[in-house]
Structure formats: C-alpha cells, structure tokens
N, C-alpha and C positions, 0 to 999 in steps of 0.2 A: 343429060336428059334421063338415063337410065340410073343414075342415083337419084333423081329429084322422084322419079316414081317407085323404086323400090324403099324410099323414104316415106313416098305417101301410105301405100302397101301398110308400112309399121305403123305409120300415125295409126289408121283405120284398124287395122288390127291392134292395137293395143287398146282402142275405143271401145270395141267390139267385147271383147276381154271384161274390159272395167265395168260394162255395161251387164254382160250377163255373169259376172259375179258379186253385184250390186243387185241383183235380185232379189227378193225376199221369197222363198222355199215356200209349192204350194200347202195349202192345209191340206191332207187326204178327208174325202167326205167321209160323213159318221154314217154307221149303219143305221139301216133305217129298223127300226125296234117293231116287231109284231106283237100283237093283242092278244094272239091266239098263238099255244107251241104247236111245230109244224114236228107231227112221230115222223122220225126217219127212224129206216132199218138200221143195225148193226153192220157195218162193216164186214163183208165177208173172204175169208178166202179162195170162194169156190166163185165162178163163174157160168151163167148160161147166155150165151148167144144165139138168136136165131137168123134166118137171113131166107132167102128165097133158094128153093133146093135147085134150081135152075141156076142160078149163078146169074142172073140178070144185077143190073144196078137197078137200084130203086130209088124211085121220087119221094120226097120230104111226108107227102101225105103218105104212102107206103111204110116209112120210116114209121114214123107216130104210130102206124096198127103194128107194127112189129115189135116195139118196143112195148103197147101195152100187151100184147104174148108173153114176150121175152120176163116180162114183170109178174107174168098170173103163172109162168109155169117155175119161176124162181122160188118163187111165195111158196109152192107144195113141191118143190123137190125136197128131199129126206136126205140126202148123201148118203150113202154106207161109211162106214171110217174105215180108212186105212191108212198104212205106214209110208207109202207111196200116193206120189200122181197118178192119177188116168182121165184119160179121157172117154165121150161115149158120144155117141151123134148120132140121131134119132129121125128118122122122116116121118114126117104125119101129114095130112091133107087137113084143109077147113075148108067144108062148104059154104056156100051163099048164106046160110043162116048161123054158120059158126060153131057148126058142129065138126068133130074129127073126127077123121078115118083113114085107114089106113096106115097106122102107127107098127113102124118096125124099125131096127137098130138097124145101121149101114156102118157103122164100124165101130169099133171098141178098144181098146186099152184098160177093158177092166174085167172082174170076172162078174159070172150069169147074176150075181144078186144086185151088185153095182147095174149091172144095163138094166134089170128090171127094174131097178130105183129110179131110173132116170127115166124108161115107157112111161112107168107107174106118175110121176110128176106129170105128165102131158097128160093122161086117162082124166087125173084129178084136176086139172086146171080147167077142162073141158066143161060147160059150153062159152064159148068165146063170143064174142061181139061180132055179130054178121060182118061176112066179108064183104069191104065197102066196093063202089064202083069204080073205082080207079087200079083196081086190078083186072088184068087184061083177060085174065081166064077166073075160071069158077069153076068147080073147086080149083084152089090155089094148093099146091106140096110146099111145104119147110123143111128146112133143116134146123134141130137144132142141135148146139154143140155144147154137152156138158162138162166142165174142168173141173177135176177136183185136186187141192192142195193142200198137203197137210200141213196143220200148222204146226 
C-alpha cells in the first residue's frame, strides 16, 4: 500500500510538472500611451518631509493635505550648497484658512544661512489650502524635515 501511493504521489506530480511547464508565458500588458505629456520634476537628491509636529499617525485624507505641503514647500526650497549632508526641521502652524505662523527651526545640522533657506521655503510656500476638517485641532503645528545631499 505505501508504494502503490507514493507511486500515485509521482504519477500526480510529474502531471503537475508537465502541466505547468506546458504553459505558454503570460504577455506583460502594454502601457497605456497618453495624449498629453505628463512635466515631472527632476529627480532630486535633497528631500522634504513633513508630518504632524505632534507625532500622531495620520488618516489617508490627512496624508493627501500633507503631501500637497510637503509638494508646495519642496517647489520653493533653494538649498544652500554644500560639501556635506545636513539636515534642518522646521515647525510652522497652518490655520483654518491656511495661513502660517509661527515658523521656527527645532533642530539643525546646518549653518544659519542653510536654516534660513529652509524657514525661507515655508514663508514662500505660504498660503496653503485651508486646513480641512478632518484635523482634530485648528490651527494644526508641522514638522518639516529638510535633507540635503550632496551630490
């Protein structure tokens, strides 16, 4: 009995076998070709991150207004150049209507012309898309965290 089913065992597996290498490989789909070109930015090697200065997690709708910040104060950061990394992280509030206040540096790894390049990017990004209602308080504080890498 126990060769009659370790005999089945191989029939079945060598079926198995013959079956999925008798497959014909699928096509990968074709991209789908746009009417209009879509500007993307340059590749870069600096980085800005914002996130909630409270350290909360955030819901998806949250997410979405952070990322369009994260996107408007990228757009007017200037970097300084330098020979080194640093970093700089930045608190600001946005009120109900999207205005900011209270912009100040909370830590640094660069020197005074670097963190003012990076204030200065938030000043200029300013005024932002009212703060929606799914944020728990109003005015809302951020962080953001500016990297810079040289290339």
């Amino acid at each position: 009995m126990r060769f009659y089913i370790s005999g089945l065992c191989a029939v079945l597996l060598a079926a198995s076998v013959t079956t999925l290498t008798a497959c014909s490989p699928a096509k990968a789909p074709e991209p789908v070709k746009s009417e209009t070109p879509v500007a993307q930015r340059p590749a870069s090697p600096h980085h800005v991150m914002i996130s909630l200065a409270a350290g909360e997690p955030m819901t998806r709708d949250q997410q979405a207004y952070v990322i369009q910040l994260q996107d408007k104060v990228s757009a007017k950061w200037q970097p300084v150049a330098a020979k080194l990394k640093y970093s700089v992280g930045i608190e600001f509030t946005v009120t109900k209507p999207g205005l900011t206040s209270d912009v100040k540096a909370v830590s640094s790894m660069g020197t005074r012309k670097q963190i003012e390049a990076c204030r200065d990017a938030i000043l200029r990004a300013d005024h932002f898309d009212p703060l929606p209602d799914y944020f728990k308080t109003a005015p809302q504080t951020f962080l953001c965290e500016f990297m810079y890498n040289p290339q």
